[in-house]
FILUMRO-652496 format. One line per 5 residues: their letters; for each residue x, y, z of C-alpha. Coordinates in steps of 0.2 Angstrom, whole numbers, m for minus. Each point is the difference from the previous one (the first is absolute). Example, Ala and Ser with C-alpha at 12.3 -4.5 7.8 and 13.67 -1.06 7.14 Angstrom:
residues 2
AS) 62 m22 39 ~ 6 17 m3 .
END
This chain:
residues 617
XXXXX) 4 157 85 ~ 0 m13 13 ~ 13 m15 m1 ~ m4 m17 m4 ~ 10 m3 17 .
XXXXX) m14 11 10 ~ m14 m6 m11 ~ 3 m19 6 ~ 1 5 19 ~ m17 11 m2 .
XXXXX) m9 m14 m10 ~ 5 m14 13 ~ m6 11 15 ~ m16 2 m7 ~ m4 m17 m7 .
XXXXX) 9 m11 11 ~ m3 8 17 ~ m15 m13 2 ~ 12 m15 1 ~ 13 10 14 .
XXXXX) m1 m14 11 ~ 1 m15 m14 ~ 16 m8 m8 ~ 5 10 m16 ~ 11 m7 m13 .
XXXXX) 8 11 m15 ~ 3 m6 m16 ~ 12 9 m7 ~ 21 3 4 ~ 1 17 m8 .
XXXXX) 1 16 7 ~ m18 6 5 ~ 1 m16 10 ~ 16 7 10 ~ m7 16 1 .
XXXXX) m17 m6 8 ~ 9 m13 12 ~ 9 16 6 ~ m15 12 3 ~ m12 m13 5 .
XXXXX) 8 m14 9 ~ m3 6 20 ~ m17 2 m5 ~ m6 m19 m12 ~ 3 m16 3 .
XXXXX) 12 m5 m16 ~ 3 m18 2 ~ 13 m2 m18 ~ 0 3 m16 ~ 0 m9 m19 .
XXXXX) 8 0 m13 ~ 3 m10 m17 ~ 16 m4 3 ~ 7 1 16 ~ m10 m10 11 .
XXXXX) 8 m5 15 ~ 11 15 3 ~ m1 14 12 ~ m3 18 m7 ~ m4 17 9 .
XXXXX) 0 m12 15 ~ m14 m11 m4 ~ m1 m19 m6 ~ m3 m4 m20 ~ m15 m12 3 .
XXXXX) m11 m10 m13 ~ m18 3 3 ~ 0 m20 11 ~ 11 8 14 ~ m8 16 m2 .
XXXXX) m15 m9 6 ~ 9 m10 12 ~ 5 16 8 ~ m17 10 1 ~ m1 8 m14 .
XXXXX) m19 12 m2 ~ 4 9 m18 ~ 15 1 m12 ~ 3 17 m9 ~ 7 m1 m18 .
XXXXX) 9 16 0 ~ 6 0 m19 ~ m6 12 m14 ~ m16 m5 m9 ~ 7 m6 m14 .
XXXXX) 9 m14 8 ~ m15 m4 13 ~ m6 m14 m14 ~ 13 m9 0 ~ 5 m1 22 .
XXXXX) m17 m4 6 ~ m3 m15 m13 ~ 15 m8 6 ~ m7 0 19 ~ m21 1 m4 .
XXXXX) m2 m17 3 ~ 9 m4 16 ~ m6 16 5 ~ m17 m5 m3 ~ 2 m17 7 .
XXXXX) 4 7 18 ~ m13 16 m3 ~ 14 11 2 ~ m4 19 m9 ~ 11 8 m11 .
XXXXX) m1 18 m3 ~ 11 12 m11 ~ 4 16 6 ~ m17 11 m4 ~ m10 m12 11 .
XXXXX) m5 m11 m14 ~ m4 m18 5 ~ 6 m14 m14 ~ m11 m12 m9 ~ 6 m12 m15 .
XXXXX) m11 3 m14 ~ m10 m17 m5 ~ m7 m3 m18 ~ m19 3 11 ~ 6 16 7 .
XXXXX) 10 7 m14 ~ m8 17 m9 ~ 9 10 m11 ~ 7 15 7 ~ m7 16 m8 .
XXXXX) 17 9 m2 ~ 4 m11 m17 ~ m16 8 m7 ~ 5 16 4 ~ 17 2 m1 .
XXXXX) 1 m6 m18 ~ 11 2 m14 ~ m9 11 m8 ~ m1 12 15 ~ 18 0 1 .
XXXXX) 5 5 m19 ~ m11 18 5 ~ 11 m1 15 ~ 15 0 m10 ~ m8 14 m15 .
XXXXX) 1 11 16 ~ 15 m1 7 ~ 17 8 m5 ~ 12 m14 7 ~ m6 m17 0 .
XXXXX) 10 m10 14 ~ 0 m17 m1 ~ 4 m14 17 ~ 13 m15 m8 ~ m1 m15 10 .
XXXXX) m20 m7 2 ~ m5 12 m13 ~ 11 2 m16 ~ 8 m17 4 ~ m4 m17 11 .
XXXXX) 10 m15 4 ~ m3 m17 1 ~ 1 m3 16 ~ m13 5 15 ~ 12 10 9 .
XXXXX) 13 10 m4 ~ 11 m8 14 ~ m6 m19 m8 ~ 17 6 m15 ~ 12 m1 17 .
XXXXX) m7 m17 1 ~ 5 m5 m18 ~ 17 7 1 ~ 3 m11 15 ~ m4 m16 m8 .
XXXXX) 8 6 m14 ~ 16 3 10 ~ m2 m17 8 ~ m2 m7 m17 ~ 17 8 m6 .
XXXXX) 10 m4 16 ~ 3 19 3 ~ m7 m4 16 ~ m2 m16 11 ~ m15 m5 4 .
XXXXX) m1 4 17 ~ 3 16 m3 ~ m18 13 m3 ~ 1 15 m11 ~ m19 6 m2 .
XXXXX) m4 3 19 ~ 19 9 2 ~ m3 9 m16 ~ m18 6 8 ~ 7 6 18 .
XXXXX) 15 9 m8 ~ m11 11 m10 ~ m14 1 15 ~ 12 4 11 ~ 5 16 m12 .
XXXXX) m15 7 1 ~ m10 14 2 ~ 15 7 m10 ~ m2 m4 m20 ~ 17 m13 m2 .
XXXXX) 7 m5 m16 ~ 3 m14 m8 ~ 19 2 7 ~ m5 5 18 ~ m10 m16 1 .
XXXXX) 13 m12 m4 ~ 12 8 8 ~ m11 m2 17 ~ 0 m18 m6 ~ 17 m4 m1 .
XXXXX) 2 8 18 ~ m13 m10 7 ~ 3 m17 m5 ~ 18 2 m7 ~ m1 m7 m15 .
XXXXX) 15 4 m12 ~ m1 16 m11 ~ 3 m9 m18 ~ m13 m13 5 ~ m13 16 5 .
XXXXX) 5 7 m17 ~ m7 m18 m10 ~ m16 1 13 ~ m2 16 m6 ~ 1 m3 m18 .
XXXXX) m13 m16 2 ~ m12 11 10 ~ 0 13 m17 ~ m1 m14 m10 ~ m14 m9 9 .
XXXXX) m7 17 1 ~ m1 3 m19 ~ m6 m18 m3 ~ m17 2 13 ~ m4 19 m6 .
XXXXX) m14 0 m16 ~ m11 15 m6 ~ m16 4 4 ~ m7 1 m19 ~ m14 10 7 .
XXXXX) 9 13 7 ~ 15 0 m12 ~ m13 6 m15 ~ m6 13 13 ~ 21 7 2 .
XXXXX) m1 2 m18 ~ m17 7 m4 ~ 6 13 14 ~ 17 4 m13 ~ m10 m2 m14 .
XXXXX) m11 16 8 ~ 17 10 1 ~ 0 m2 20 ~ 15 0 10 ~ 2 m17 6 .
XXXXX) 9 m5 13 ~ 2 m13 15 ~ 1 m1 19 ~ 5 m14 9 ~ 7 m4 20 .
XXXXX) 12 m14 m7 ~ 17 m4 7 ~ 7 m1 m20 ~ 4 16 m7 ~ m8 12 m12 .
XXXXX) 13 m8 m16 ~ m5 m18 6 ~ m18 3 m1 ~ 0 8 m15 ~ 11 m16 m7 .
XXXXX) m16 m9 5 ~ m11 9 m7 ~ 8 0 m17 ~ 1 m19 0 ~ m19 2 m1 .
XXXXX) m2 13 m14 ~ 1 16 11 ~ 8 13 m7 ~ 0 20 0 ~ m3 2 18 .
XXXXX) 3 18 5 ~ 8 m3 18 ~ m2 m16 11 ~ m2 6 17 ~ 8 m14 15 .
XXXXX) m1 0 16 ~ 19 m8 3 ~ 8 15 m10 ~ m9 13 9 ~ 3 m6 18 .
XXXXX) m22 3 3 ~ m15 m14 m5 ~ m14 5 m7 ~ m10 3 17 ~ 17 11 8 .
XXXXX) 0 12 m13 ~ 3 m7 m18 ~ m17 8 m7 ~ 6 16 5 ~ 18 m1 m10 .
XXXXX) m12 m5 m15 ~ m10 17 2 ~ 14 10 2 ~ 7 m7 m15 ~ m16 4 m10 .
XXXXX) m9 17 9 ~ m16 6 m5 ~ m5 m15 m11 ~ m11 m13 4 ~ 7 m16 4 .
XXXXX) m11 m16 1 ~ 10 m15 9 ~ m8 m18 m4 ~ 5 m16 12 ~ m7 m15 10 .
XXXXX) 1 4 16 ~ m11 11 8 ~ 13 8 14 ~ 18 1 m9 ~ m8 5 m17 .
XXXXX) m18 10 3 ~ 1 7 17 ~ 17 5 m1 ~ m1 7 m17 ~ m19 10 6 .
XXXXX) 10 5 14 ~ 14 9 m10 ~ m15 8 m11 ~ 3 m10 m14 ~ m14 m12 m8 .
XXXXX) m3 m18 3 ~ m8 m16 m7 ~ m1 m16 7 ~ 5 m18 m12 ~ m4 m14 11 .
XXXXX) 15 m10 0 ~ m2 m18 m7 ~ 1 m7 17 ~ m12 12 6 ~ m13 m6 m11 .
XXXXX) 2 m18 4 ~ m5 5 18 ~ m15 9 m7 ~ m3 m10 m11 ~ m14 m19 m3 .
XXXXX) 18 m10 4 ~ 4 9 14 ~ 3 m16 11 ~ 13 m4 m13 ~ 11 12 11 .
XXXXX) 1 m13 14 ~ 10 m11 m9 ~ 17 11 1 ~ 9 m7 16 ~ 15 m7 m8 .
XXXXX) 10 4 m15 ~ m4 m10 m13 ~ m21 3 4 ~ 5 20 m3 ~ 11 m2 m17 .
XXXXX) m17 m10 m7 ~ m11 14 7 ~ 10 13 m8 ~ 4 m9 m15 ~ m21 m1 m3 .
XXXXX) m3 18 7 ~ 13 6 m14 ~ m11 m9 m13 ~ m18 4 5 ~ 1 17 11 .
XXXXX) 13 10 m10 ~ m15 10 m7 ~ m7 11 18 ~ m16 5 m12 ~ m5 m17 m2 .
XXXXX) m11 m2 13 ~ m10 16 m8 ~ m6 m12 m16 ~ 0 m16 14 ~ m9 5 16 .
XXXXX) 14 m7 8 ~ 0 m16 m8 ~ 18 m7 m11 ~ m2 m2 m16 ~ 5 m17 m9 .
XXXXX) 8 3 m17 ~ 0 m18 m6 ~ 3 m17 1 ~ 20 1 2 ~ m4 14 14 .
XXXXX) m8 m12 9 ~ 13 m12 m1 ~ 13 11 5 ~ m6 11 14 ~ m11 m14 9 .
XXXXX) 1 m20 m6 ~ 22 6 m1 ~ 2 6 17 ~ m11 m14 9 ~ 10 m11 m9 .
XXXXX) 18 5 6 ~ m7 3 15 ~ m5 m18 2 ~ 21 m5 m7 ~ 5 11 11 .
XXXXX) m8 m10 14 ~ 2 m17 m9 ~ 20 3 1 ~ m1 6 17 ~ m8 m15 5 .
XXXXX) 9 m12 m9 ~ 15 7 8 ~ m7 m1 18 ~ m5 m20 m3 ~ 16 m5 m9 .
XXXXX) m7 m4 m15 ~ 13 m5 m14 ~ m10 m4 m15 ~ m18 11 m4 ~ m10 m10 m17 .
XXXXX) m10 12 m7 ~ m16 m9 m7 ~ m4 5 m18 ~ m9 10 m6 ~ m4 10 18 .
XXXXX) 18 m1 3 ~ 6 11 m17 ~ m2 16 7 ~ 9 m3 13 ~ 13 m8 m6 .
XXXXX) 3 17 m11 ~ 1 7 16 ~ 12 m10 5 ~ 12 1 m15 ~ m1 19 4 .
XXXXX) 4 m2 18 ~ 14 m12 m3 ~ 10 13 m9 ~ 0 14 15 ~ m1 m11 17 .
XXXXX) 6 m17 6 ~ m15 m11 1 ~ 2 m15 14 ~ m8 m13 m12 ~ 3 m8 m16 .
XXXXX) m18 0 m11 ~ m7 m7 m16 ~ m16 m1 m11 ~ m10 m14 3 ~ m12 m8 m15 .
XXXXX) m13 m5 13 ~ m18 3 3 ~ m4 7 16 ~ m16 m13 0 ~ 14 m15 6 .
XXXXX) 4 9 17 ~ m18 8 5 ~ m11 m15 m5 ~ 12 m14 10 ~ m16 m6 8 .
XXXXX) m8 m8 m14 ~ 3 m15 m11 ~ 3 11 m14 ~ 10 13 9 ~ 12 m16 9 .
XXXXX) 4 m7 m18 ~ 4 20 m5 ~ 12 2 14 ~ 9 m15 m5 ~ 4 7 m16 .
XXXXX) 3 16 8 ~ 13 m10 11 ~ 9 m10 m15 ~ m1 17 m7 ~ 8 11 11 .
XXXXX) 14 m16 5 ~ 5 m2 m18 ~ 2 20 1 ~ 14 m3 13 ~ 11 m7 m13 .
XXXXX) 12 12 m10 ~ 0 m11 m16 ~ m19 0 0 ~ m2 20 1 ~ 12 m1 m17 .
XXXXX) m8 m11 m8 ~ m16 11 3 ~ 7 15 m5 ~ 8 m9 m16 ~ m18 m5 m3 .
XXXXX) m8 17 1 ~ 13 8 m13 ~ m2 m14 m12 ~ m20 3 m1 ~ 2 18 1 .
XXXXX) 12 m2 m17 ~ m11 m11 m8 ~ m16 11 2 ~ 9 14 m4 ~ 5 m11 m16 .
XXXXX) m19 m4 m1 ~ m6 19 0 ~ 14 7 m10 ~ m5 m13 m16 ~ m9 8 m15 .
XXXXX) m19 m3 1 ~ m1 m5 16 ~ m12 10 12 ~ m4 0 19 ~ m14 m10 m3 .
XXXXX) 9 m14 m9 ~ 14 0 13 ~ m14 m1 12 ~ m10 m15 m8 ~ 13 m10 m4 .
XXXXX) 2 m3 19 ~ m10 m16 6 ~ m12 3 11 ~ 0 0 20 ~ m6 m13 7 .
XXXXX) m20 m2 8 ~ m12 m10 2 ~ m8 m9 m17 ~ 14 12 m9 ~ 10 m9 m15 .
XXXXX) 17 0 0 ~ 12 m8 m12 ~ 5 m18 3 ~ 19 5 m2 ~ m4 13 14 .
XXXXX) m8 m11 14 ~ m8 10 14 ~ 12 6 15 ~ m15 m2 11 ~ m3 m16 m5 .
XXXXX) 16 m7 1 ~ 3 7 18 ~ m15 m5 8 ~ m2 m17 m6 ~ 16 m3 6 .
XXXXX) m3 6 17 ~ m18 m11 m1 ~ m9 17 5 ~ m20 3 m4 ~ m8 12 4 .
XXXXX) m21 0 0 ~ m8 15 m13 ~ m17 5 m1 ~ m10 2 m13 ~ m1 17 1 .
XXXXX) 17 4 0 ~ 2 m13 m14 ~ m12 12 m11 ~ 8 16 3 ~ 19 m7 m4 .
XXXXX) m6 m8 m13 ~ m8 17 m8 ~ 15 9 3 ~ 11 m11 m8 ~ m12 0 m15 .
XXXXX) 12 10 m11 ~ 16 m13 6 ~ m11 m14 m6 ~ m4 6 m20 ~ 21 m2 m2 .
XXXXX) m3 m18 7 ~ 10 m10 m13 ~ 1 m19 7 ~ m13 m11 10 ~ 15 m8 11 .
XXXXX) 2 16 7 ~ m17 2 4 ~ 1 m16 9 ~ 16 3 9 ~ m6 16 7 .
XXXXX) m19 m5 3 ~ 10 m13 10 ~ 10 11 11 ~ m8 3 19 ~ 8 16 0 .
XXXXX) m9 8 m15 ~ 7 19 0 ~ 13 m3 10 ~ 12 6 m12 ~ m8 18 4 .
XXXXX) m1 m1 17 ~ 13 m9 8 ~ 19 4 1 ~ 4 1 m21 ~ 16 13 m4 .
XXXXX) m1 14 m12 ~ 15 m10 m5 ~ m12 m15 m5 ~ m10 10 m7 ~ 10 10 m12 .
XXXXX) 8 m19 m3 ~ m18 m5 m6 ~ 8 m1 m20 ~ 12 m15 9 ~ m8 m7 14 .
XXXXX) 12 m5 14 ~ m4 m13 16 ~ m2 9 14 ~ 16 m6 7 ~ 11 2 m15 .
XXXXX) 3 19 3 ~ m1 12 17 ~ m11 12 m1 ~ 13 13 8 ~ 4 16 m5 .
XXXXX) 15 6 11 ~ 1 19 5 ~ 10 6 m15 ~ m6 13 m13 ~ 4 m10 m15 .
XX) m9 m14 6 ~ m17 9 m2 .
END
């Protein structure tokens, strides 16, 4: 059997010997990469390399560039040399700078790149073959059913396993175990890259930390425990393929796992218990048996079960079906949840994973949508929306921390001090907020405003200048301490007495709801001892405003109902009066006001500030 070694210098001499005399970048810092730089460098033009992480550096003798100085220093074609399984994720991160210069990427069977678009998108037919069905006959014929662990039994959270080094370290920041010029992901990545092609253990790896960056051994041993903890915390089952692990028992198979993981056989199968797996017959690991999956692993499982027919089931097609077809065992391919994103209608969805936080929300959705790899045999490819509170929370959730995200960033950048959050557009974020407060710093001080939005976009009016006054004597009396009490001791007394209101004997919602006098519009009748807010405001500022008769019609109909509760003709002719008819609707009136309506205030007499504090909600 040839090695993957050989089988990557024979496929780069027979698909890249067309661009011999052009600049050729690798992505990729593993060891295929050091093995073709060795065999082929006299003979290609390698102008550097990438890599996720350590851009910048010098490895195997070549610069770590981004795809910018690539192109700044020649570059013809960029080589992905990764397995397939990770090829969806590495080429979104570079498609559309690569694109932008017209630079082709290639993976290392000679296959050209493309993002998938939503007018391109088909599809594949593997999901309508390799279907669940198909696999439960699999399964009836075999002996021993082996199962993958990680992308297959279980998922995490996160985009990429490498994305829980990256907690650990704010984590570690967070706790003062480190300072926070000091890294720990990208040293925790070399020291277990640089162990390789042997299979280290969890031990070996730290160690190799400690010797390269000399931190102290107790605090190694509380970065160690983090990284389990975090480790626990991201990993969730794959329903799907959980029911399938127990249909297998539930045929009196022998079960068991196999796994190239740098946490032992006992820790694993802690794991797995924590998730309802239990009566594994053996748990196969590639850091207790010194050989991965692709050096030999499949063949210590044969020898452990001769003569009987073993079917392995994983998601990636060269540690878990080639390998296992090459040690004459079975195989059957799950399409990892990632995978399927690539494949998938929201494929471009993958570009969006350059920094850290952009990866835990990608991986937090693919955990909730694409933990199921037969869904896209019901769906053609498509995700499936379970309900409203679906929506909210794997797309309307995520853009809107996404713009906080930014929102502190940028407030931090310009030196803001105090952010007012204008009701209601502003709730949601401050909810946010509250949540973001109790883990991080925030550089700004921020309340909830009772203000419409209409008094700072329509300024340019007559109507919009008179709004942004009382948005300004608003937001000034919001300044004041005493004010924001006296605003918060307003809302809990109405709060009491509606909840005195609702709590007496007979009384309904709808004679809580009537006995509230009307909101004030145009030819609406409100009770003399009530006067009109609108009114009052705008004759004072000597406002009018001119209103045609069309719009007079339809606000009179639609305040048709307001007008049958009518009780006194003063009214009528204080509000018929008013130049601002509606302007209690439109203009800058707080829920405060409004849930006030029972005893009506002046508009100065309390702020309509709600500080950012849960009890004031």
């Amino acid at each position: 059997m040839i090695s993957e070694q050989e089988y990557v210098i024979t496929s780069f001499r027979k698909h890249f010997q067309r661009f011999q005399d052009k600049g050729i970048v690798v992505y990729g810092l593993g060891k295929n990469t050091e093995v073709l730089l060795d065999a082929l460098r006299d003979e290609y033009h390698f102008i550097g390399l990438m890599d996720g992480v350590r851009t910048g550096e010098t490895v195997y003798g070549l610069p770590v560039l981004t795809v910018d100085e690539a192109q700044e220093r020649g570059v013809g074609v960029i080589l992905i040399l990764a397995r397939a399984a990770n090829l969806s994720i590495i080429y979104p991160r570079i498609a559309a700078d690569c694109e932008r210069y017209g630079i082709p990427v290639y993976d290392i069977n000679g296959v050209e790149q493309h993002r998938i678009t939503q007018k391109t998108y088909a599809c594949p037919v593997f999901y309508a073959t390799h279907t669940r069905e198909a696999l439960i006959e699999k399964m009836r014929a075999a002996d021993v059913v082996s199962f993958d662990v990680f992308d297959t039994l279980l998922m995490r959270r996160c985009l990429e396993p490498t994305d829980v080094f990256f907690l650990v370290e704010q984590e570690a920041h967070r706790r003062g175990l480190l300072s926070q010029s000091v890294p720990f992901a990208k040293p925790r990545i070399l020291a277990e890259r640089a162990l390789y092609p042997g299979q280290p253990t969890l031990d070996d790896i730290y160690a190799r930390l400690m010797q390269d960056t000399g931190i102290a051994e107790d605090v190694a041993k509380e970065l160690r425990a983090l990284g389990l903890a975090e480790e626990e915390r991201q990993l969730v089952p794959r329903t799907a393929m959980m029911r399938l692990l127990h249909e297998a028992q539930a045929m009196g198979k022998t079960v068991i796992v196999t796994s190239d993981m740098y946490l032992g056989g006992q820790a694993i199968g802690r794991l797995l218990l924590m998730h309802g797996i239990t009566g594994l017959d053996h748990v196969f690991v590639s850091s207790d048996t010194g050989v991965s999956k692709t050096g030999g692993l499949f063949d210590l499982v044969r020898q452990t079960y001769l003569g009987q027919h073993i079917l392995h089931i994983g998601d990636n097609a060269t540690s878990d079906v080639h390998a296992a077809l090459s040690s004459g065992s079975d195989a059957w391919l799950v399409p990892s949840a990632r995978q399927m994103l690539a494949e998938s209608a929201c494929a471009p969805l993958t570009e969006h994973s350059r920094d850290l936080p952009e990866r835990v929300i990608l991986g937090n959705f693919l955990t909730r949508e694409l933990h199921d790899p037969f869904l896209f045999q019901k769906t053609q490819g498509r995700l499936r929306l379970a309900d409203a509170y679906a929506l909210g929370r794997d797309y309307a959730g995520p853009m809107v921390a996404g713009f906080v995200q930014w929102l502190i960033e940028r407030c931090r950048a310009d030196g803001i001090e105090m952010l007012l959050l204008g009701a209601r557009d502003g709730w949601l974020i401050r909810e946010i907020l509250d949540d973001a407060a109790r883990t991080m710093d925030l550089p700004f001080r921020y309340r909830y405003v009772y203000v419409s939005r209409a008094a700072f976009i329509s300024q340019k009016t007559t109507s919009g200048q008179w709004k942004m006054e009382r948005a300004r004597s608003t937001i000034s009396a919001a300044t004041s301490p005493s004010s924001c009490a006296a605003a918060q001791r307003s809302a809990r007394t109405i709060c009491t007495t509606w909840r005195a209101k609702a709590s007496a004997p007979g009384r309904s919602l709808a004679s809580l709801t009537s006995s509230r006098p009307a909101r004030a519009s145009f030819g609406s009748k409100k009770s003399s001892a009530s006067p009109c807010r609108a009114t009052t405001s705008c004759a004072s500022k000597n406002r009018t405003r001119k209103i045609s008769p069309s719009r007079h019609t339809t606000r009179a109909r639609k305040s048709s109902t307001r007008q049958q509760n009518a009780t006194s003709p003063s009214a009528k002719t204080a509000c018929t009066s008013c130049p601002r008819r509606g302007a209690a609707k439109k203009s800058a009136t707080s829920s405060l006001s409004s849930k006030a309506s029972a005893t009506p205030q002046t508009t100065s007499s309390k702020s309509p500030i709600a500080q950012n504090s849960p009890t004031n909600s």
